[in-house]
C-alpha positions as CSV (number, residue, x, y, z in Angstrom):
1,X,-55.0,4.9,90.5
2,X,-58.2,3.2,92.6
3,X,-55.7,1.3,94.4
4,X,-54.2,4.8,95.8
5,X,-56.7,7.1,95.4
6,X,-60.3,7.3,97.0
7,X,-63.3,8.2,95.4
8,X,-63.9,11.3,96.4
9,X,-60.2,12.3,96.0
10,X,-59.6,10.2,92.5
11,X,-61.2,14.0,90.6
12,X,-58.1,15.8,92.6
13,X,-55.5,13.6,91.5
14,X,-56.7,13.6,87.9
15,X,-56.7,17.5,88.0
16,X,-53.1,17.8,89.8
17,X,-51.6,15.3,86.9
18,X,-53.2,16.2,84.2
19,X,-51.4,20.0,85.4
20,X,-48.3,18.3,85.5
21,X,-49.1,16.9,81.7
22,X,-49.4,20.1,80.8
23,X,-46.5,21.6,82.2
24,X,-44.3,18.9,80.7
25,X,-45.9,19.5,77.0
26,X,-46.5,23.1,77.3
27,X,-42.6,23.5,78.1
28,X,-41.5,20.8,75.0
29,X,-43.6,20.9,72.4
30,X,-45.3,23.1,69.5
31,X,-48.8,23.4,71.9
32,X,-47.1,26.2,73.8
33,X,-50.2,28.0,75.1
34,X,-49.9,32.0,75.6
35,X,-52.3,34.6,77.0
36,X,-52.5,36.3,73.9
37,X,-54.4,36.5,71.2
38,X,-53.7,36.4,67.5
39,X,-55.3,39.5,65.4
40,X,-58.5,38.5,63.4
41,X,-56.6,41.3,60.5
42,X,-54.1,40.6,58.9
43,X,-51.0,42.0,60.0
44,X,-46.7,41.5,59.4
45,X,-44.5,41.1,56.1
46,X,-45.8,39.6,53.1
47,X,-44.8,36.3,52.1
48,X,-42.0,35.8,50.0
49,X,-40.5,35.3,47.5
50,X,-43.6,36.3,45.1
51,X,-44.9,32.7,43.8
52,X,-46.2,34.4,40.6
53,X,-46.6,38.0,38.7
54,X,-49.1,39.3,36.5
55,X,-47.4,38.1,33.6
56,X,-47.3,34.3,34.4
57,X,-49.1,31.8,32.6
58,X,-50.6,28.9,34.0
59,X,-47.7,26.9,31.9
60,X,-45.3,28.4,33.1
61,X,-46.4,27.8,36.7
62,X,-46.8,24.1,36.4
63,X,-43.9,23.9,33.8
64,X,-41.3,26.4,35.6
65,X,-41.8,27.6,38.7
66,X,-43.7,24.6,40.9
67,X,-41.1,22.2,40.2
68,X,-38.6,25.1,41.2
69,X,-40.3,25.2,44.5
70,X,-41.4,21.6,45.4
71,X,-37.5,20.8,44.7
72,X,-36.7,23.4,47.3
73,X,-38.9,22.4,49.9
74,X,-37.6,19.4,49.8
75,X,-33.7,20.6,49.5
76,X,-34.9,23.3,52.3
77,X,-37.7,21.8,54.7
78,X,-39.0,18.3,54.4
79,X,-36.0,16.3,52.9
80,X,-36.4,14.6,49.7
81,X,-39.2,12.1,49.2
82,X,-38.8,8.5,47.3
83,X,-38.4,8.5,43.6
84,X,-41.0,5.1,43.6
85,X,-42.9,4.2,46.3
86,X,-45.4,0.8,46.6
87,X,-47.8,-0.8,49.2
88,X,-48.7,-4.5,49.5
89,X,-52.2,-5.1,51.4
90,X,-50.6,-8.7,53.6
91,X,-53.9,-8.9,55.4
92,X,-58.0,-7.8,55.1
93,X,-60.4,-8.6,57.2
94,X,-63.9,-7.4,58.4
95,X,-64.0,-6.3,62.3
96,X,-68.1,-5.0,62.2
97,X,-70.8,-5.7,59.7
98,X,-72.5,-3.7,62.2
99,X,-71.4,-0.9,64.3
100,X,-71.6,2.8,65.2
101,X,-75.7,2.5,66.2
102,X,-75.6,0.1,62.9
103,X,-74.3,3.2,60.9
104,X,-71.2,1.4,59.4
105,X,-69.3,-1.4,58.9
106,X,-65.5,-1.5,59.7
107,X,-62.5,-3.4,57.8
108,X,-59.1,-3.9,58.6
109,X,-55.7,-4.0,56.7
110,X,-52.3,-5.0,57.3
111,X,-50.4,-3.2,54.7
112,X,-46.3,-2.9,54.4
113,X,-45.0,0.1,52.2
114,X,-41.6,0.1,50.4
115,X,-39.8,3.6,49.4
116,X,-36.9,3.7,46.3
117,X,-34.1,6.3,46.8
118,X,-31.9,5.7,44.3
119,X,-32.7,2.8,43.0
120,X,-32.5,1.0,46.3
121,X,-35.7,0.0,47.8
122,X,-36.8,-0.2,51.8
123,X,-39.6,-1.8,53.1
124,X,-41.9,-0.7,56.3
125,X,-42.6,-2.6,59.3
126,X,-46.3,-4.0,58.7
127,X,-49.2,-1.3,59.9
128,X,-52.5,-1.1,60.1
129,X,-55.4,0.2,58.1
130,X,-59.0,0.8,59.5
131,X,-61.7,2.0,57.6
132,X,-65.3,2.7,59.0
133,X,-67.2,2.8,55.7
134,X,-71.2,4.2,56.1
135,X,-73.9,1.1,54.9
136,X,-76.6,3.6,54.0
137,X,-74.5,5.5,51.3
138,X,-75.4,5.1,47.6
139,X,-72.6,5.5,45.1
140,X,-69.1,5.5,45.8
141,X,-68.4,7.3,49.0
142,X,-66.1,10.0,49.6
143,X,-63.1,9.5,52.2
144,X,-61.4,11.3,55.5
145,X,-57.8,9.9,55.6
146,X,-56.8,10.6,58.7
147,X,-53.5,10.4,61.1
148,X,-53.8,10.7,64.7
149,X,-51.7,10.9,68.0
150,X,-53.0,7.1,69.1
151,X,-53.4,3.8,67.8
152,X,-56.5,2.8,65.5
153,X,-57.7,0.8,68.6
154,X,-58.2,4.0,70.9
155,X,-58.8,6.6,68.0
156,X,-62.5,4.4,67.0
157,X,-62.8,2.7,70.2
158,X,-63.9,-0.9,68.8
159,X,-63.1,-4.0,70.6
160,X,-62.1,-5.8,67.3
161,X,-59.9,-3.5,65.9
162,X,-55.9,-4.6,66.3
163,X,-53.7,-3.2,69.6
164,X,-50.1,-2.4,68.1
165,X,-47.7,-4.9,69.5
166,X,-44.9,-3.3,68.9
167,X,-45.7,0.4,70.0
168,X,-46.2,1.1,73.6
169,X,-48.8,3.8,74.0
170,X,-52.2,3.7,74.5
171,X,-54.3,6.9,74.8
172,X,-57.9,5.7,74.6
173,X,-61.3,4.5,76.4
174,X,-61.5,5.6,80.1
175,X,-58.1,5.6,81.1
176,X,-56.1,8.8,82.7
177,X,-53.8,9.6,79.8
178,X,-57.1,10.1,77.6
179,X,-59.0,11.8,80.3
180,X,-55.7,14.2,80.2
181,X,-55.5,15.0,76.8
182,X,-59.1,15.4,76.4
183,X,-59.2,18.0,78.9
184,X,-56.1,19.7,78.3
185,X,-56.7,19.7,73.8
186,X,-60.4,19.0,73.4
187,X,-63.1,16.4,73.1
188,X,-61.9,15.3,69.8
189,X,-58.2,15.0,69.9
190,X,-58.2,11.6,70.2
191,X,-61.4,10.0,69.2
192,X,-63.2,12.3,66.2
193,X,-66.8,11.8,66.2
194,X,-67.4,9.7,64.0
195,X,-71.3,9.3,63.9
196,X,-71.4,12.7,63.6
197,X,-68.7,11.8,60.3
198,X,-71.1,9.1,59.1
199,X,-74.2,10.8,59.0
200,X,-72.3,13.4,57.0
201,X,-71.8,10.6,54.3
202,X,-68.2,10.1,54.9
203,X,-66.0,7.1,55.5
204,X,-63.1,7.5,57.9
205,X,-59.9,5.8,57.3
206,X,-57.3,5.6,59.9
207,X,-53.4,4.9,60.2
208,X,-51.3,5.8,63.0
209,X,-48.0,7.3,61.7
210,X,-46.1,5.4,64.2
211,X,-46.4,2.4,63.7
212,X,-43.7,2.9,60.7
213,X,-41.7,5.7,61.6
214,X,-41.9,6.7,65.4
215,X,-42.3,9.9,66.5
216,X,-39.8,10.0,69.0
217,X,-36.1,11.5,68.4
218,X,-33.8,8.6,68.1
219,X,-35.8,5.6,66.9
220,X,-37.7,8.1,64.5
221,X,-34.4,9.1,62.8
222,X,-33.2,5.2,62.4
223,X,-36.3,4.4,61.0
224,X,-36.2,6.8,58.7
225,X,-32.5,6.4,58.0
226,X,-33.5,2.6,57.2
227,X,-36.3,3.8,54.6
228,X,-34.2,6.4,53.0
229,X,-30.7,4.1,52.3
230,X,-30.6,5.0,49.2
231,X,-30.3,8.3,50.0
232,X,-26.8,9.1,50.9
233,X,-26.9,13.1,52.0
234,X,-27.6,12.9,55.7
235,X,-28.9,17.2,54.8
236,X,-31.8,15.9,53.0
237,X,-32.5,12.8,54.2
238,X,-36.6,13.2,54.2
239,X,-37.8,13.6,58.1
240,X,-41.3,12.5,59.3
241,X,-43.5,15.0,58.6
242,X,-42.5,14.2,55.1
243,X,-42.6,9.9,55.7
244,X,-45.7,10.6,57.4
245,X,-46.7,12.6,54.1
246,X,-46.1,9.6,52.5
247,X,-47.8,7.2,54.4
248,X,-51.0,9.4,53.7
249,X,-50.4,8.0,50.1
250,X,-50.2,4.7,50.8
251,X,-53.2,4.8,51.9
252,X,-54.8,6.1,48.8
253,X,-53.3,2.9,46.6
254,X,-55.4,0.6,49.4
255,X,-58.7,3.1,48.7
256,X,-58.2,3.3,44.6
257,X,-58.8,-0.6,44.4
258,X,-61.8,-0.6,46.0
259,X,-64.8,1.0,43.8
260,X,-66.5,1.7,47.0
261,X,-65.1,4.7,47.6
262,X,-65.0,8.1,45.4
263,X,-61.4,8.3,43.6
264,X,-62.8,12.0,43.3
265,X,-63.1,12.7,47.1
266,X,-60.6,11.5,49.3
267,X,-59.3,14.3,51.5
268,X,-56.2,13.8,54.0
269,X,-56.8,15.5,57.8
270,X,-54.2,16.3,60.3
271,X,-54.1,18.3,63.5
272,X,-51.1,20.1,64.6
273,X,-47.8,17.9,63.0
274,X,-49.9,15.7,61.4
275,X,-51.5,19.0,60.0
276,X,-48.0,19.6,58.4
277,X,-48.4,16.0,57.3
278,X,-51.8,16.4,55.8
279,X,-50.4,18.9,53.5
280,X,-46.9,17.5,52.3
281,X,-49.2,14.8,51.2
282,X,-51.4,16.5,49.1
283,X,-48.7,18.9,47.9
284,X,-46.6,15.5,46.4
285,X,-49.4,13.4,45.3
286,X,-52.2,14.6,43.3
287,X,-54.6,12.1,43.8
288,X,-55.8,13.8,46.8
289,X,-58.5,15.9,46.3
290,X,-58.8,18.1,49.3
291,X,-57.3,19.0,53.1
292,X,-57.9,19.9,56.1
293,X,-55.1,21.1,58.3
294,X,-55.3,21.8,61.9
295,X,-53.4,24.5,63.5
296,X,-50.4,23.2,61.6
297,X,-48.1,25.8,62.8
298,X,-44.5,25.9,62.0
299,X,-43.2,24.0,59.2
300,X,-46.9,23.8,57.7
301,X,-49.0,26.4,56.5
302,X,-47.5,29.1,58.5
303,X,-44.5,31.3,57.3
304,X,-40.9,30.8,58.1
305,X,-39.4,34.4,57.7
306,X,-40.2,37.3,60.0
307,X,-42.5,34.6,62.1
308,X,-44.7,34.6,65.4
309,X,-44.6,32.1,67.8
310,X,-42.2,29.0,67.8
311,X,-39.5,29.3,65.7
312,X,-37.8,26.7,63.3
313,X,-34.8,27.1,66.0
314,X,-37.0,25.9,68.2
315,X,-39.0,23.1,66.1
316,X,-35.7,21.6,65.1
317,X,-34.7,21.8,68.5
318,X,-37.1,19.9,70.1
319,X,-38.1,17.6,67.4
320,X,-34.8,17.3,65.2
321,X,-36.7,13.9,63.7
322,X,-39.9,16.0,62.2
323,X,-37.4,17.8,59.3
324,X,-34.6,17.3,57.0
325,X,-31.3,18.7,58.7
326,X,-31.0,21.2,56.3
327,X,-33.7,23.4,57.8
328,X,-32.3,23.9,61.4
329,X,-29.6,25.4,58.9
330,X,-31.8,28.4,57.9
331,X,-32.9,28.8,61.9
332,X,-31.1,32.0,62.4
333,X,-31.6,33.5,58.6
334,X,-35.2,32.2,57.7
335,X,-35.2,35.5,55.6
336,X,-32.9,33.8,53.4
337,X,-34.7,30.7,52.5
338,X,-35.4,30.7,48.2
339,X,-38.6,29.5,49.1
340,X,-41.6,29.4,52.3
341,X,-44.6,27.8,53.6
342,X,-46.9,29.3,51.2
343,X,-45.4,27.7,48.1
344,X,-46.2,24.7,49.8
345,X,-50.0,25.7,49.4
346,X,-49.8,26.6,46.4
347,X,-48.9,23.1,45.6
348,X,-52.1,22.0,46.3
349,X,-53.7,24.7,44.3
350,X,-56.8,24.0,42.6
351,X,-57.8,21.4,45.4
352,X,-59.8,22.8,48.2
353,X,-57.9,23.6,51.4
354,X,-59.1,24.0,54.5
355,X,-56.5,26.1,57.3
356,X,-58.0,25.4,61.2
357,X,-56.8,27.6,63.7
358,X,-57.6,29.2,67.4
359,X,-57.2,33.1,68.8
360,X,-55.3,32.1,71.8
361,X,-53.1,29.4,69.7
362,X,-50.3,31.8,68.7
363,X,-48.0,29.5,68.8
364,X,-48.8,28.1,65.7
365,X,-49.2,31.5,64.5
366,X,-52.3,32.0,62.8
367,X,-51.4,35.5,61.4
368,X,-48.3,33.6,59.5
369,X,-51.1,31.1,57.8
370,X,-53.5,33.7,57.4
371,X,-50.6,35.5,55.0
372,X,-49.3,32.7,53.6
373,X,-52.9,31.7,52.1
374,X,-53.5,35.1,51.0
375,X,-49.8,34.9,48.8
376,X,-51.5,31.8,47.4
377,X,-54.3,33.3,45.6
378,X,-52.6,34.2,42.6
379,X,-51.7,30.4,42.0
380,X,-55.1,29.4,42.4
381,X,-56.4,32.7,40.1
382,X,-54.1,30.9,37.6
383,X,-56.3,27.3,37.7
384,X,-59.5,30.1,37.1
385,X,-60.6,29.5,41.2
386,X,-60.6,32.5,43.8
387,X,-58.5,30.6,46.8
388,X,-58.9,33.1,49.7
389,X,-61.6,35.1,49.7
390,X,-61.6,36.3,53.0
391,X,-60.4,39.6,54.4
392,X,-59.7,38.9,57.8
393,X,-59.2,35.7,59.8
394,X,-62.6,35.2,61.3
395,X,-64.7,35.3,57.7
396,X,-64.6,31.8,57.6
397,X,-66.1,31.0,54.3
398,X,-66.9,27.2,53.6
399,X,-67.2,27.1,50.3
400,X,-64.2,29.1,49.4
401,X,-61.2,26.6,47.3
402,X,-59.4,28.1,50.6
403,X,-61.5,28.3,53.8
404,X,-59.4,29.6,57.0
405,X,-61.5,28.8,60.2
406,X,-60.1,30.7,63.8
407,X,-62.2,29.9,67.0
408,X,-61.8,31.1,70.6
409,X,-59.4,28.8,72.7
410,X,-56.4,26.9,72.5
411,X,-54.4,24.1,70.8
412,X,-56.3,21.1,70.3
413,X,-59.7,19.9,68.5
414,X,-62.6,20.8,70.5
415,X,-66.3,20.6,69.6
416,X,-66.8,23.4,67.1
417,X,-64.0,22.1,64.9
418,X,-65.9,19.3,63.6
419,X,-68.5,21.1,62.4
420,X,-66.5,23.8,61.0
421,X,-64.2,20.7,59.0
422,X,-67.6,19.0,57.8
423,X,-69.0,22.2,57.0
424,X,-66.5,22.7,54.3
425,X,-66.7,19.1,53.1
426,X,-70.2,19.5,53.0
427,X,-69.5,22.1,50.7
428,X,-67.2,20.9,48.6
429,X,-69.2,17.3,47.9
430,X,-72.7,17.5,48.4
């Protein structure tokens, strides 16, 4: 860019292709950006079906009616996850004794994963763990699991840390493709800020989903194809949101070794689709003990029938790797789907959940998430908790088992999320 650029004319060129950036995502992808603005009430159809009446029992939730529904997301949404899954740490090895203004220290694995369907097992492609663990934390630590749209390399910006070899992106230090996505979704959407993380008393562990199952159309669905083999209906084959979902896990049965950190505390964070990720995780594995999800949108926490914003015609369309086949089925009778978003919530239910969204990101249709939480709070009533406590979308309440945070702006994670995500944590653990 020096070479053809000047100075002085470097800050227009930036501008002009970080529009075209824009344009190109705007017009593909779930970050559609509108000039409207979601209602802070509210407002539409209530979810459905009804996840439980006043005469179920706690048994016969757990006992009768989750199964029913975490069989039909699968069947309807997601695609089936493995019956057995394992990880095997190949490598581990200590990038920092000292970094982050000597806040932390910073460790690297090399893990592969292997998935059963069937009785048949498939293994991963190696990928990479990094964990930034604080050095002036007593007691085991609680844990951020997080996914993100880069490598490790770019998302905490050390020198030491591994550069994928076999994935060709890179998004981070000074470089115009993170300039451009920093000013088109935020200060945080690639790099989080991790001091800020560190002198909350957290650890941050990293993966980046890609490194095992792509996120792009046609390697994305081979991958997955080669994980799943023992799966032989192409309807339900799992997509990525749900492999990602997985990987999540993976991670936990590196962190559960190590005494280190708090088995009682490790909560999974996404931001968009790896917002939908964040939650399938939590939703199939109860180890984790609480999430934050981003502006999740479509095929996450917000509601399928009678929807806002994009569509699941329109999510399958674009990204027919992200979901089993079987839900660009329902894309033109969502109304008729036995089951919806908020059953996949109230999977999680008693964990603490935390719902991020923005006014002007109706896209990911904050009204649909707002109603989806509020169906859930008769699950969580069951485990004795409240859920959502909140009577309109801007009453964020931290300490509620479901906090739903709205902000002014668009798609992306910009400096008030942070604070809103480790306000909640704060919380929940301290």
């Amino acid at each position: 860019m020096r070479k053809f650029f000047p100075a002085r004319k470097r800050g227009w060129a930036l501008w002009i292709i970080s529009g075209l950036f824009l344009a190109i995502f705007v017009a593909s992808g779930p970050t559609k950006l509108t000039i409207s603005r979601a209602s802070l009430k509210p407002n539409g159809l209530p979810a459905s079906p009804v996840l439980v009446n006043q005469h179920t029992t706690l048994v016969d939730w757990e006992q009768t009616r989750r199964p029913f529904h975490k069989n039909a997301l699968q069947e309807l949404v997601f695609g089936y996850l493995p019956d057995g899954s394992s990880t095997e740490i190949i490598d581990k090895k200590i990038i920092a004794n000292t970094a982050y203004n000597n806040k932390a220290s910073i460790e690297e694995y090399t893990l592969t994963a292997t998935a059963v369907f069937n009785g048949m097992p498939s293994k991963t492609r190696p990928f990479k763990l990094v964990v930034v663990i604080p050095k002036n934390h007593t007691g085991a630590v609680p844990v951020i699991v997080m996914q993100t749209f880069c490598p490790n390399h770019n998302t905490l910006r050390h020198p030491g840390i591994s550069k994928p070899t076999n994935i060709g992106v890179s998004c981070g230090g000074n470089g115009l493709m993170a300039k451009t996505m920093s000013y088109v979704f935020g200060r945080y959407i690639v790099t989080p800020p991790t001091e800020m993380i560190l002198d909350h008393g957290y650890a941050l562990a990293t993966i980046y989903p890609s490194e095992f199952v792509a996120d792009r159309a046609v390697s994305g669905l081979a991958a997955l194809r080669e994980l799943s083999a023992g799966h032989t209906d192409e309807r339900t084959r799992w997509g990525a949101i749900a492999a990602w979902g997985w990987g999540f896990s993976r991670t936990l049965d590196v962190l559960l070794q190590d005494e280190r950190f708090d088995p009682g505390a490790l909560i999974t964070y996404g931001h968009s689709r790896y917002g939908k990720s964040a939650l399938v995780a939590a939703a199939f594995d109860a180890r984790i003990s609480a999430v934050i999800s981003h502006q999740s949108g479509t095929g996450g926490a917000s509601l399928n029938k009678y929807k806002k914003g994009e569509s699941v015609r329109e999510i399958t369309k674009v990204y027919p790797h992200w979901f089993a086949k079987s839900y660009a089925g329902y894309a033109q009778r969502e109304q008729d789907m036995a089951t919806d978003q908020h059953a996949l919530l109230a999977l999680i239910a008693p964990r603490p959940l935390f719902l991020g969204n923005a006014r002007r990101d109706v896209w990911s249709d904050p009204n649909g998430a707002f109603r989806a939480a509020q169906a859930t709070k008769p699950v969580y009533e069951l485990y004795n908790k409240q859920g959502l406590i909140q009577n309109k979308l801007s009453d964020f309440i931290p300490d509620a088992d479901i906090a739903f945070w709205i902000r002014p702006g668009t798609h992306g994670v910009v400096k008030e999320d942070w604070p809103a995500f480790l306000a909640f944590l704060d919380a929940h653990y301290k």
